[in-house]
C-alpha positions in Angstrom: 0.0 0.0 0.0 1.1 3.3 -0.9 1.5 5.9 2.1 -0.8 8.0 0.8 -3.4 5.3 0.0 -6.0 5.2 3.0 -5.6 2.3 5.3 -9.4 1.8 6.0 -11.7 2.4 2.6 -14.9 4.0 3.9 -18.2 1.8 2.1 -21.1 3.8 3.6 -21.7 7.5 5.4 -20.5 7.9 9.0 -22.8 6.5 11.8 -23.0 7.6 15.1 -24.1 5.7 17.8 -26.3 7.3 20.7 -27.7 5.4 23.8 -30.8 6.8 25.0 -33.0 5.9 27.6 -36.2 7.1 25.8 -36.5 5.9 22.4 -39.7 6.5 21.2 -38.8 10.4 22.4 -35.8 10.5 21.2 -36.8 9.3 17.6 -39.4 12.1 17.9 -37.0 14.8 18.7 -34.3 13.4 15.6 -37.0 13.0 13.0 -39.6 16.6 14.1 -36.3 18.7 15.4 -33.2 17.8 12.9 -35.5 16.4 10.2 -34.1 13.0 10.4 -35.9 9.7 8.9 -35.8 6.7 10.3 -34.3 3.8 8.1 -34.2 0.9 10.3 -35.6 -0.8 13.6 -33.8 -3.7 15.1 -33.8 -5.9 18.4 -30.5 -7.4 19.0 -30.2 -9.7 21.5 -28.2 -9.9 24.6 -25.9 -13.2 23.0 -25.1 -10.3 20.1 -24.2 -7.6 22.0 -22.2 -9.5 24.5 -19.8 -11.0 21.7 -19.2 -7.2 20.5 -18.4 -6.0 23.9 -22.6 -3.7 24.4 -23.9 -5.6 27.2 -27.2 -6.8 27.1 -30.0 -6.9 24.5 -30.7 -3.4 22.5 -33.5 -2.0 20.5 -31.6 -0.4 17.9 -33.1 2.7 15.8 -31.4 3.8 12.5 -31.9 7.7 11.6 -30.4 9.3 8.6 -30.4 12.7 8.2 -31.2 15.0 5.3 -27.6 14.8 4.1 -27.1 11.0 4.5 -25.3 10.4 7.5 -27.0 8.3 10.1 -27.6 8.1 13.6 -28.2 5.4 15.7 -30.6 5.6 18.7 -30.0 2.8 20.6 -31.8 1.6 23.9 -30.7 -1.0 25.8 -33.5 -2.9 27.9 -31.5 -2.3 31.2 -31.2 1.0 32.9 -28.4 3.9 31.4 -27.0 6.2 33.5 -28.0 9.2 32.4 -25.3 11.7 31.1 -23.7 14.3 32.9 -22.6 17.3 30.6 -19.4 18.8 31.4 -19.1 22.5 31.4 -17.3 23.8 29.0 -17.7 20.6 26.6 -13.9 20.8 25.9 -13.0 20.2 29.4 -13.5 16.2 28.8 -11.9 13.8 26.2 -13.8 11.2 24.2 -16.8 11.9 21.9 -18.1 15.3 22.7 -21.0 16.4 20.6 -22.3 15.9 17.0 -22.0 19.0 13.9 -24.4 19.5 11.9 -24.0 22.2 9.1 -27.6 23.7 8.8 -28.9 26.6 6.4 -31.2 28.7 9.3 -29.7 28.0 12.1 -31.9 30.0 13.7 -35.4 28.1 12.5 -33.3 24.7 13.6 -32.7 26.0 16.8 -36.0 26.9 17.3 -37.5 23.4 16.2 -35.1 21.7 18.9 -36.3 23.9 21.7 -39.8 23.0 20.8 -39.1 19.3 20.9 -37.4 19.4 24.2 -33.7 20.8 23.9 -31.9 23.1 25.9 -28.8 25.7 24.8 -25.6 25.5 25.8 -24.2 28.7 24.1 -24.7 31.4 25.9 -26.2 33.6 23.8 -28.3 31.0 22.3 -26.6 31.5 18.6 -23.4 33.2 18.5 -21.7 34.6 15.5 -17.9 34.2 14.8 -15.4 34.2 11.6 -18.7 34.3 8.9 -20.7 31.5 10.5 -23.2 31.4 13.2 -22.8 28.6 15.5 -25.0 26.9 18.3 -24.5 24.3 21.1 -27.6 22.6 22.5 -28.1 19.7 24.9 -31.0 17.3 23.6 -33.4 16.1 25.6 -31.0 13.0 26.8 -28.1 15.9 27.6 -26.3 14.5 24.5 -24.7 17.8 22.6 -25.5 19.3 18.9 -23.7 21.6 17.7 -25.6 24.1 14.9 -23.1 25.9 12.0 -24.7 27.8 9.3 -22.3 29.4 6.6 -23.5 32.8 6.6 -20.8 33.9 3.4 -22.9 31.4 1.4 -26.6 33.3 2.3 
């Protein structure tokens, strides 16, 4: 292999995996908030998920969003701990919070405090270097990130 050649060849769009405690809310607030579809219901059993290191039997929920990356929602039939947001989000390592690049920001950001989102950005939308950008905690805690190109408006 050649050093620039990749070492992994990608076959399908990013997924990103979620665990939630409330699916049938959380699917509501992907598909009515971010516009998400769902693609994809599956119970995996606890034999599964033990061989590939997730514990106990899921209900899995495949989303995929209006550019074709997809999230997965999945709720395991045992309790989660529920997630505890550090403040400022950079203060932590690991997965942080998902982008999404969004044309009204604004409108978006609206839709998810309908459906039961909270901002982390303080002001709610804040704009910097052409863009405005927006941090808010879904209704799980998990964090979504909101960047609309205002040089392409």
């Amino acid at each position: 292999m050649s050093p620039s050649a990749p070492s992994a060849v990608m076959t399908q769009a990013l997924e990103v995996g979620i665990v939630v405690a409330d699916l049938a809310g959380m699917v509501r607030f992907y598909t009515e908030a971010l516009g998400c579809s769902e693609v994809h219901r599956s119970d995996v059993p606890a034999e599964l998920n033990a061989q590939l290191g997730l514990g106990g039997a899921t209900t899995v929920v495949w989303l995929r969003t209006p550019w074709g990356e997809r999230i997965k929602l999945v709720r395991p039939t045992a309790d989660t701990a529920a997630v505890t947001p550090a403040v400022p989000i950079a203060t932590r390592r690991g997965l942080a919070y998902l982008t999404l690049y969004v044309t009204d920001a604004a409108a978006v950001a609206e839709r998810m405090r309908h459906g039961g989102a909270s901002p982390r950005s303080d002001p709610a939308l804040v704009e910097a270097s052409g863009r405005r950008i927006a941090f808010w905690a879904d209704p799980e805690g998990n964090v979504i990130e909101l960047v609309e190109d205002l040089r392409q408006a």
